[in-house]
Backbone bond lengths (Angstrom), bond angles and torsions (degrees), N, CA, C in turn:
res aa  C-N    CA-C-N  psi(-1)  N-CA   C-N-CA  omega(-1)  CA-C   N-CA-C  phi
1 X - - - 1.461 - - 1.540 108.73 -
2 X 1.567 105.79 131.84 2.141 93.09 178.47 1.217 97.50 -105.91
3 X 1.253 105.97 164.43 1.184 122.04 -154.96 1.660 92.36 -151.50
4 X 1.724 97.06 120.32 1.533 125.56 -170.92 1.515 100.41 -72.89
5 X 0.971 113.75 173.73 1.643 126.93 -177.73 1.436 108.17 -138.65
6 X 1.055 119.91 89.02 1.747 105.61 -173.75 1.806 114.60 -95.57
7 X 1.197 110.01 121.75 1.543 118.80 -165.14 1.362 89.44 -116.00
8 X 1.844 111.94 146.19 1.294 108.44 168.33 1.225 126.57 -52.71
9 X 1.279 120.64 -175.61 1.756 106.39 145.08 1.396 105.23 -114.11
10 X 1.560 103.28 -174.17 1.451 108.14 -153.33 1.337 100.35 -143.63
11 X 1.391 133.02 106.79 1.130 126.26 -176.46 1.401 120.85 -67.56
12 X 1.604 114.86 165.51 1.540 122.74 -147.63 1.424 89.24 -97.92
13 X 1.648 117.30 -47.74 1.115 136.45 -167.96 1.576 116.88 -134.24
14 X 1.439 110.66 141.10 1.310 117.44 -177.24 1.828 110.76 -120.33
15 X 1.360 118.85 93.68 1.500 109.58 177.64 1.584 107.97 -83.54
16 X 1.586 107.51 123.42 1.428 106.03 156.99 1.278 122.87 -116.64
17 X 1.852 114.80 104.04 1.469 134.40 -132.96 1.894 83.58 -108.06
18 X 1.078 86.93 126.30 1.912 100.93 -176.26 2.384 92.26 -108.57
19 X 1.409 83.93 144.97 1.657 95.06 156.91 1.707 101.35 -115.85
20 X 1.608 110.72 99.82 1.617 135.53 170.30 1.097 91.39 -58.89
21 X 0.988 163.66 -36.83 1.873 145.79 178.44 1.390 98.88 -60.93
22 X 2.040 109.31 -77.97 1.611 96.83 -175.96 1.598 123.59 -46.16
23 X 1.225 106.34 -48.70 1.492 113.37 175.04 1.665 123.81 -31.05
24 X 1.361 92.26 -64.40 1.737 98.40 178.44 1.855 103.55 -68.25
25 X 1.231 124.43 -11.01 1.443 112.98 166.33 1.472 125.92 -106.94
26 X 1.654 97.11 18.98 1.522 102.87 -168.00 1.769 124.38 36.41
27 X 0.898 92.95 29.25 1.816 95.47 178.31 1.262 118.07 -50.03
28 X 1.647 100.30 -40.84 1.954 107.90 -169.30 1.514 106.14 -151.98
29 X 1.563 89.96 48.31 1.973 100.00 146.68 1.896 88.21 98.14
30 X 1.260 111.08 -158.88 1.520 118.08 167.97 1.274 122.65 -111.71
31 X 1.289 124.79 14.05 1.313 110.27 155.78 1.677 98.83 -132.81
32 X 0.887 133.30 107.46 1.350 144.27 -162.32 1.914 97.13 -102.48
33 X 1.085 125.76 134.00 1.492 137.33 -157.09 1.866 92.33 -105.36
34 X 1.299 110.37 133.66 1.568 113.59 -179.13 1.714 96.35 -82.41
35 X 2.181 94.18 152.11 1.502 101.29 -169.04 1.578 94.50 -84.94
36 X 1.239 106.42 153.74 1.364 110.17 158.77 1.262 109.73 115.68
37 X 1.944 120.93 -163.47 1.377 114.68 151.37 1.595 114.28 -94.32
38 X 1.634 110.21 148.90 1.200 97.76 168.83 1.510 116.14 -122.85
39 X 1.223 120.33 132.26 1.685 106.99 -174.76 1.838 112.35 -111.66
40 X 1.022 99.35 154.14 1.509 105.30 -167.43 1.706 99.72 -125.19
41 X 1.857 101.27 121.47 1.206 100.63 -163.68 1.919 100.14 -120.61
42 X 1.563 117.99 149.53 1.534 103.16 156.47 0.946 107.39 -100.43
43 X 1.893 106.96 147.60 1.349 126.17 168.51 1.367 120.48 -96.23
44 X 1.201 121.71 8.60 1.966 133.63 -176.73 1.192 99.10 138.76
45 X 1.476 103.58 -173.28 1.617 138.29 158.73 0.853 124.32 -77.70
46 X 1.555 148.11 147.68 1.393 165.44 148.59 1.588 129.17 -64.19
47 X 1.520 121.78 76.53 2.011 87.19 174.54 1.198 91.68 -100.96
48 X 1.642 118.96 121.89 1.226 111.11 171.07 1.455 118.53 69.70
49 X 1.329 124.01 -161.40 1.953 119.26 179.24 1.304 108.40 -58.03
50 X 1.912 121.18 -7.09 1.487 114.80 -155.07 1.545 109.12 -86.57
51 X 1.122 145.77 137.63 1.626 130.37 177.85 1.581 108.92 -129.54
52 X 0.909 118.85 104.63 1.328 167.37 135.50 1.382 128.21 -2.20
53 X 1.973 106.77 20.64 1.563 125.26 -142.30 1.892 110.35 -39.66
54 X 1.230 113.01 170.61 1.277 117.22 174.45 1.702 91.42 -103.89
55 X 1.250 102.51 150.82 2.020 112.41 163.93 1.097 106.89 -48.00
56 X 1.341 121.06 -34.34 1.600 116.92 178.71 1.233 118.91 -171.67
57 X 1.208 122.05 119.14 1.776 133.65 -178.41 1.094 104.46 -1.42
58 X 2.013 135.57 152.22 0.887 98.41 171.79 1.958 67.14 -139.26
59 X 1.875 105.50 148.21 0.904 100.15 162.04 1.288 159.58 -114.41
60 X 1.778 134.16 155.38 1.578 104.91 -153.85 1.431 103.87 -92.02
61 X 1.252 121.49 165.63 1.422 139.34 161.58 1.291 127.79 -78.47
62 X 1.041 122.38 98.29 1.717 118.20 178.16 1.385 112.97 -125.96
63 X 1.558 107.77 157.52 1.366 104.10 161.20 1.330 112.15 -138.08
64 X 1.393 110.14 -176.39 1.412 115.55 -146.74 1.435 102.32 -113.51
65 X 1.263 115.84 106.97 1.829 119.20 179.64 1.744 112.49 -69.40
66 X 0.953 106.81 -168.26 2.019 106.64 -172.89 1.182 90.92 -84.78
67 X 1.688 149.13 -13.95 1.333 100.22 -150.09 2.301 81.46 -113.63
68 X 1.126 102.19 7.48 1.637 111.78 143.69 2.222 81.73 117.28
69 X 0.848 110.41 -31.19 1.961 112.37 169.94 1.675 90.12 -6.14
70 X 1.237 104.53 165.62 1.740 118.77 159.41 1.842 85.59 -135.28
71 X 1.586 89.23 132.30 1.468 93.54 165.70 1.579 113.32 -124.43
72 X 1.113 115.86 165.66 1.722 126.04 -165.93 1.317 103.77 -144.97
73 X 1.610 111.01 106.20 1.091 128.01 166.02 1.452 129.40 -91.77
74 X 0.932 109.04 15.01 1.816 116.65 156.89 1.832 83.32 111.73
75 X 1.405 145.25 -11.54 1.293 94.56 168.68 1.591 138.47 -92.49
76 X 1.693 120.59 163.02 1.058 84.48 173.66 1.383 107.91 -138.88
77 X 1.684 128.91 -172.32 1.451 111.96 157.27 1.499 114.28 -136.86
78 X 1.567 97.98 148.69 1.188 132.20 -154.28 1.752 87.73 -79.81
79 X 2.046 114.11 165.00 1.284 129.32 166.20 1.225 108.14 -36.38
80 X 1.949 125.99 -57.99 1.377 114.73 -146.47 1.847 100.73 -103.32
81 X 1.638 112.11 31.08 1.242 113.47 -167.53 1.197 150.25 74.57
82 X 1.035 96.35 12.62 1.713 112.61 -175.38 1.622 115.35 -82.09
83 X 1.010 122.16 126.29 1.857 114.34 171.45 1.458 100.07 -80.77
84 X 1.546 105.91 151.54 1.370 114.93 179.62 1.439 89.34 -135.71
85 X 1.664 125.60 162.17 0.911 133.00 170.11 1.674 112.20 -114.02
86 X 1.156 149.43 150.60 1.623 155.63 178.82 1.679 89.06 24.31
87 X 1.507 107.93 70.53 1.621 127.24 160.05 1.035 122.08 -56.54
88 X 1.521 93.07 -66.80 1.515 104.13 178.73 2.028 122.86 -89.75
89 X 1.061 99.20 147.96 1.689 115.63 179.23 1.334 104.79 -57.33
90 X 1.421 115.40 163.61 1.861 121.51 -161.67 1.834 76.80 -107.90
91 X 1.540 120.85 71.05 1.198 124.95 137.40 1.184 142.21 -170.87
92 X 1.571 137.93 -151.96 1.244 120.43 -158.74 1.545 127.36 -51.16
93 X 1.250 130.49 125.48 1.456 122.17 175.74 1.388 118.26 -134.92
94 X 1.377 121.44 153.66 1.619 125.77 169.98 1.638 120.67 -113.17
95 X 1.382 110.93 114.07 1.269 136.45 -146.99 1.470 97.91 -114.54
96 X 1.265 123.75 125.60 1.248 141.19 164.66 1.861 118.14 -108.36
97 X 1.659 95.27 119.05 1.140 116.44 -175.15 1.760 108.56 -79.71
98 X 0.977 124.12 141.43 1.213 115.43 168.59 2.005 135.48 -148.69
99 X 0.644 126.10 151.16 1.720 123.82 -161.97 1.359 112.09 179.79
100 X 1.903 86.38 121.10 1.808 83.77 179.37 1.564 136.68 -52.03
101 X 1.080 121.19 -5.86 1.272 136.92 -162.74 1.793 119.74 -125.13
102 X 1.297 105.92 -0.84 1.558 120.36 147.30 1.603 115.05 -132.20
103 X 1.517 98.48 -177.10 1.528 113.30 173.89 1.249 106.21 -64.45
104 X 1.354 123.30 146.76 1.801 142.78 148.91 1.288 94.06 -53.36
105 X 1.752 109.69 120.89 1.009 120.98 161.46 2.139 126.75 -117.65
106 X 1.313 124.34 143.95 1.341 89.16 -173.90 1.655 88.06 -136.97
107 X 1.482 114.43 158.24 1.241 137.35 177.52 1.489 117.20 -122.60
108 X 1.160 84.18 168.12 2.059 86.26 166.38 1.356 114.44 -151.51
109 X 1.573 87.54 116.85 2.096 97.05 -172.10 1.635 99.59 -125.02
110 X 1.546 89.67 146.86 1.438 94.26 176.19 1.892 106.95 -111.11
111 X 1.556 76.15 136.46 1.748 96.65 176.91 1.538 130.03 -70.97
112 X 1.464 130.25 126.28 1.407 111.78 18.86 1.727 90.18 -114.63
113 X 1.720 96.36 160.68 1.572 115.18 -179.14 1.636 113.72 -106.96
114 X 1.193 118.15 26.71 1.530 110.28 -156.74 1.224 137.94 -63.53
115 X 1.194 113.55 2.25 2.008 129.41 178.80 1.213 115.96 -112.97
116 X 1.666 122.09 10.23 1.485 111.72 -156.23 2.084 91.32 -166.12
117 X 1.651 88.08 83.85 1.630 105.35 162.72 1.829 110.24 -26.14
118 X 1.296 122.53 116.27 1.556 130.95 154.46 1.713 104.02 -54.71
119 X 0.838 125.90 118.30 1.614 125.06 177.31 1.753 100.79 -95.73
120 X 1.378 136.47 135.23 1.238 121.29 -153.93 1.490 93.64 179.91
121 X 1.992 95.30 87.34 1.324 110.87 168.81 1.751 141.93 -82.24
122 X 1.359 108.35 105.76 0.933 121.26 -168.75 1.556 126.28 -57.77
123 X 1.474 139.28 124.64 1.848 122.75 -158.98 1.584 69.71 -127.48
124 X 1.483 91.13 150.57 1.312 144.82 179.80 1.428 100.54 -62.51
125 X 1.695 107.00 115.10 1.412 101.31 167.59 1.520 112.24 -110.93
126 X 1.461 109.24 -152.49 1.890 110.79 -170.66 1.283 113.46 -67.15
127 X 1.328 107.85 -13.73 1.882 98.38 177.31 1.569 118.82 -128.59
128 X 1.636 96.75 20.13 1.779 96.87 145.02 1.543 108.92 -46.34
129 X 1.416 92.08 153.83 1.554 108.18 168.09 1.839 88.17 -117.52
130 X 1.257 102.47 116.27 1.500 128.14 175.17 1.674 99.16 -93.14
131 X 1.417 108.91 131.28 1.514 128.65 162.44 1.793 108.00 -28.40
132 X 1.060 121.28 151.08 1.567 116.34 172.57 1.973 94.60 -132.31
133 X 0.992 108.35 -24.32 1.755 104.95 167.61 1.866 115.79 -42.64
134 X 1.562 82.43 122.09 1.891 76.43 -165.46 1.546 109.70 -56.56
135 X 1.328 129.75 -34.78 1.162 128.98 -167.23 2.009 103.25 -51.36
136 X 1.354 92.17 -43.89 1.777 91.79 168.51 1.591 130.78 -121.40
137 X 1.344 100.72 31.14 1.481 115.65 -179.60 2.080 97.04 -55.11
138 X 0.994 104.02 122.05 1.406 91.94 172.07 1.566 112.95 -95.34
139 X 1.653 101.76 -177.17 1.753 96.52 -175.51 1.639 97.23 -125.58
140 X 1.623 97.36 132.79 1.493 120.14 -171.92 0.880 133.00 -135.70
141 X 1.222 117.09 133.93 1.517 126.66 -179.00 1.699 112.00 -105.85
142 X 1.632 104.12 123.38 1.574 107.91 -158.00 1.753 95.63 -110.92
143 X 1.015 126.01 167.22 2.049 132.21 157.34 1.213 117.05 170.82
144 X 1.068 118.94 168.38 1.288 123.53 -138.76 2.070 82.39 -140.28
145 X 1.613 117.51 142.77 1.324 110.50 156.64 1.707 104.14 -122.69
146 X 1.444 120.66 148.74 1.326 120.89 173.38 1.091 102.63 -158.55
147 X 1.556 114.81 163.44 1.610 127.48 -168.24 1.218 94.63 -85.15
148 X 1.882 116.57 -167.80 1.589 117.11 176.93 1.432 114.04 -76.77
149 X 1.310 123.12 -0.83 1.525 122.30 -179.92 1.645 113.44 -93.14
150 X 1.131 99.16 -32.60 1.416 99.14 156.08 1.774 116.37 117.98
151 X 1.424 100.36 8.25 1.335 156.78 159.76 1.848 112.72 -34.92
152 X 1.123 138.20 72.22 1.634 129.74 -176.54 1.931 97.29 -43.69
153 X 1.473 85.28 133.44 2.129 107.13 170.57 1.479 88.27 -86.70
154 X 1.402 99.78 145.74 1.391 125.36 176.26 1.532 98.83 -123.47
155 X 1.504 110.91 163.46 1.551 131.25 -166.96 1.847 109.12 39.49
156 X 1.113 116.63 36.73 1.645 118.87 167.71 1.715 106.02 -86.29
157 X 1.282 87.27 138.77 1.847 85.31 -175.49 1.137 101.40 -103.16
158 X 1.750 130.66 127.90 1.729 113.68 169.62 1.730 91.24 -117.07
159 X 1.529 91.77 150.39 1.019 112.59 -178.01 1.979 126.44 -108.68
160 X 1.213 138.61 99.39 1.294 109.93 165.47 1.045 109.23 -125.70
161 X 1.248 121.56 156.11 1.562 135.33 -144.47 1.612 118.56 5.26
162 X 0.962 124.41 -118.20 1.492 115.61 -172.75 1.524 109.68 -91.79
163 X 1.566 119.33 17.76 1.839 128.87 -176.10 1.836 104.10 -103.91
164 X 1.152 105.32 145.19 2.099 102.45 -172.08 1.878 73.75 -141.43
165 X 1.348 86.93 138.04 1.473 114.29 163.08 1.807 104.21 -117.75
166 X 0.767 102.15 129.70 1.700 110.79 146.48 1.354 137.18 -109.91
167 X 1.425 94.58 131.50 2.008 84.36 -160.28 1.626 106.47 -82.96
168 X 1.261 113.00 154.94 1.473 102.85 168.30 1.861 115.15 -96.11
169 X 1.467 140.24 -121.76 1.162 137.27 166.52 1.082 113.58 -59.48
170 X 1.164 126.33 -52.05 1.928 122.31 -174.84 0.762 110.03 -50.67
171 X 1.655 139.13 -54.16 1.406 137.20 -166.88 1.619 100.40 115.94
172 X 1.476 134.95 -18.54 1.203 146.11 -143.24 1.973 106.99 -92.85
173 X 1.365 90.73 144.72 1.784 88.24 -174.30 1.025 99.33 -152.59
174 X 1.448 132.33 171.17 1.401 136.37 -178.53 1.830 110.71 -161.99
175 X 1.407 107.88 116.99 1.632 87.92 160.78 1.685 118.21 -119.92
176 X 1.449 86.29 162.44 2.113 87.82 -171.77 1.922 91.03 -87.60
177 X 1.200 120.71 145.57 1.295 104.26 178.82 1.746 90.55 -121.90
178 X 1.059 114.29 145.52 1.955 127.77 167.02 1.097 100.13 -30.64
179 X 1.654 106.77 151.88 1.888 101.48 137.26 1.331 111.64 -85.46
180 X 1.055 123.72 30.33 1.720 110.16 168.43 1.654 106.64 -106.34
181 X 1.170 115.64 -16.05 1.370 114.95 172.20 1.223 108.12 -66.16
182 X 1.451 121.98 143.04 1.236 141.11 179.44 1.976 106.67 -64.37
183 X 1.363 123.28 144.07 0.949 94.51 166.17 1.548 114.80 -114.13
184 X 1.357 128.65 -176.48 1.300 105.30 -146.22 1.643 122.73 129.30
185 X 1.365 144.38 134.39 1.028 127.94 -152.20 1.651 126.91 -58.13
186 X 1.428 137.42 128.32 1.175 150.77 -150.27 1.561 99.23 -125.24
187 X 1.518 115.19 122.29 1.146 116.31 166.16 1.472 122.34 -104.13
188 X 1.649 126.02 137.88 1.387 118.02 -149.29 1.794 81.52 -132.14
189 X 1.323 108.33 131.24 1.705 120.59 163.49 1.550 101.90 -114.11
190 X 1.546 82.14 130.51 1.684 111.15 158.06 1.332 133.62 -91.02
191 X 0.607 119.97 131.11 1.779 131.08 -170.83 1.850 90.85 -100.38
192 X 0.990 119.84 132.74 1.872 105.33 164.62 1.797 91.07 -131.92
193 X 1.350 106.10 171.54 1.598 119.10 -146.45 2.085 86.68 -67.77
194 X 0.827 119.32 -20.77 1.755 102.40 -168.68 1.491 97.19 -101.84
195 X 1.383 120.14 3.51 1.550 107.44 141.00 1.706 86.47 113.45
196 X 1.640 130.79 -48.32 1.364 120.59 168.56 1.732 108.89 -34.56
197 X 1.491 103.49 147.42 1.004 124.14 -178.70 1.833 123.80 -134.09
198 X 1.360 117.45 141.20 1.512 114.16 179.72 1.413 99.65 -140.77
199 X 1.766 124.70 148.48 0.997 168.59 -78.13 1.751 96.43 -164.06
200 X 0.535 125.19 84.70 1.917 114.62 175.39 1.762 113.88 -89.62
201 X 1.143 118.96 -160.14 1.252 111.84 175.91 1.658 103.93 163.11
202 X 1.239 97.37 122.94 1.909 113.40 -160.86 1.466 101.94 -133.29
203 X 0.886 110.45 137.78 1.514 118.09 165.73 1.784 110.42 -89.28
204 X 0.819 129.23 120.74 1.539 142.11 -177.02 1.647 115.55 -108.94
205 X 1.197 106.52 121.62 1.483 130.09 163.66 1.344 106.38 -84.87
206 X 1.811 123.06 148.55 1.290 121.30 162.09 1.939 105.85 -76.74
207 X 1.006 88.08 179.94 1.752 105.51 170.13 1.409 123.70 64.66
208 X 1.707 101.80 -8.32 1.359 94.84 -161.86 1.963 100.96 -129.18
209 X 1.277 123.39 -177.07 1.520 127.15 166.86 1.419 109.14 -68.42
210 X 1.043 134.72 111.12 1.762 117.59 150.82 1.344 118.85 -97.95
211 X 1.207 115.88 148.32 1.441 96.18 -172.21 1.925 87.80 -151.40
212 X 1.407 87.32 132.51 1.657 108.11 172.46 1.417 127.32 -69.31
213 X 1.293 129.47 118.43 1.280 116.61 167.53 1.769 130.60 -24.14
214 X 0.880 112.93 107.02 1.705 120.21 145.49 1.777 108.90 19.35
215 X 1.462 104.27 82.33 1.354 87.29 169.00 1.800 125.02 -81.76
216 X 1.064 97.64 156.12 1.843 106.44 -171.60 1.701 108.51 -111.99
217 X 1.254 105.92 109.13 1.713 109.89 -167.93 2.233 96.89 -100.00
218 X 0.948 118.07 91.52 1.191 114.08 157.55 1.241 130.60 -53.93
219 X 1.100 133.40 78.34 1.626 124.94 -168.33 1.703 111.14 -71.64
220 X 1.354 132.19 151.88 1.222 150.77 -157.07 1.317 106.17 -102.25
């Protein structure tokens, strides 16, 4: 008679995915769980600064235990749908986090990590739904970049003070600014994908949305 052996499994990877808005307002404890779905994709291998892209993202499978962790046990799926099991190699990779309702974020972890949670704070992108209760109305600066057709620029970097948004297709960005920032005129630089850059400049109120005119990226 054989006789099976059943061993747990053991995850490869442990994401512990924070929402940095609730967080910094303690709304829902200290580790506050991001809304939505979030998918976690690789973009290649690592030797060193070099990365090593894949033909095409490939994404991992996780699920979500009680105490809210996402764990990743090696499967994953490929563009044309396929599940694969231990896909990827036991090394360096750059992983892009993603969720409609924050920024694209990407890291680089090497495989496997299994005793030691990835902590991986998520910032608020253009289609958070931000609190409107004054006690936590936050203060924001909203804009939009698009070509002359009217078209949202993708991969534009805006910058204010030490915060970088990158836009994806819309063109759309948003930053939460402190109440310790002064309010008062704020200058915002754009980066657009051919590397020219322009200078904006908004006057900002606390408590409320501001939002910058429509930037216009002429490409060359």
């Amino acid at each position: 008679m054989q006789i099976l052996e059943k061993r747990p499994l053991k995850a490869i990877l442990i994401f512990d995915l924070i929402d940095a808005f609730q967080q910094d307002l303690k709304m829902k404890g200290m580790t506050p769980r991001p809304r939505g779905e979030t998918k976690i994709f690789a973009l290649g291998e690592l030797n060193g600064r070099s990365l090593a892209p894949f033909p095409n993202p490939i994404e991992l499978i996780t699920v979500q235990n009680s105490s809210g962790y996402r764990l990743f046990f090696g499967k994953v799926k490929l563009q044309d749908g396929r599940l694969r099991n231990r896909y990827l190699q036991n090394k360096k990779h750059r992983l892009r986090v993603v969720n409609p309702h924050y920024q694209s974020l990407e890291i680089d972890v090497t495989l496997p990590q299994p005793n030691q949670p990835l902590s991986v704070k998520l910032m608020p992108g253009y289609a958070y739904s931000f609190p409107t209760a004054a006690n936590f109305s936050p203060t924001l600066i909203r804009g939009v970049i698009h070509n002359p057709n009217g078209n949202g620029v993708a991969h534009a970097k805006v910058k204010l003070g030490s915060q970088t948004y990158q836009t994806d297709e819309t063109g759309q960005w948003v930053f939460v600014v402190p109440k310790s920032e002064p309010a008062g005129q704020k200058s915002i630089r754009v980066t657009f994908p051919d590397k020219s850059t322009r200078t904006i400049k908004v006057e900002m109120a606390h408590d409320a949305t501001n939002t910058v005119p429509a930037t216009v990226w002429h490409s060359s």
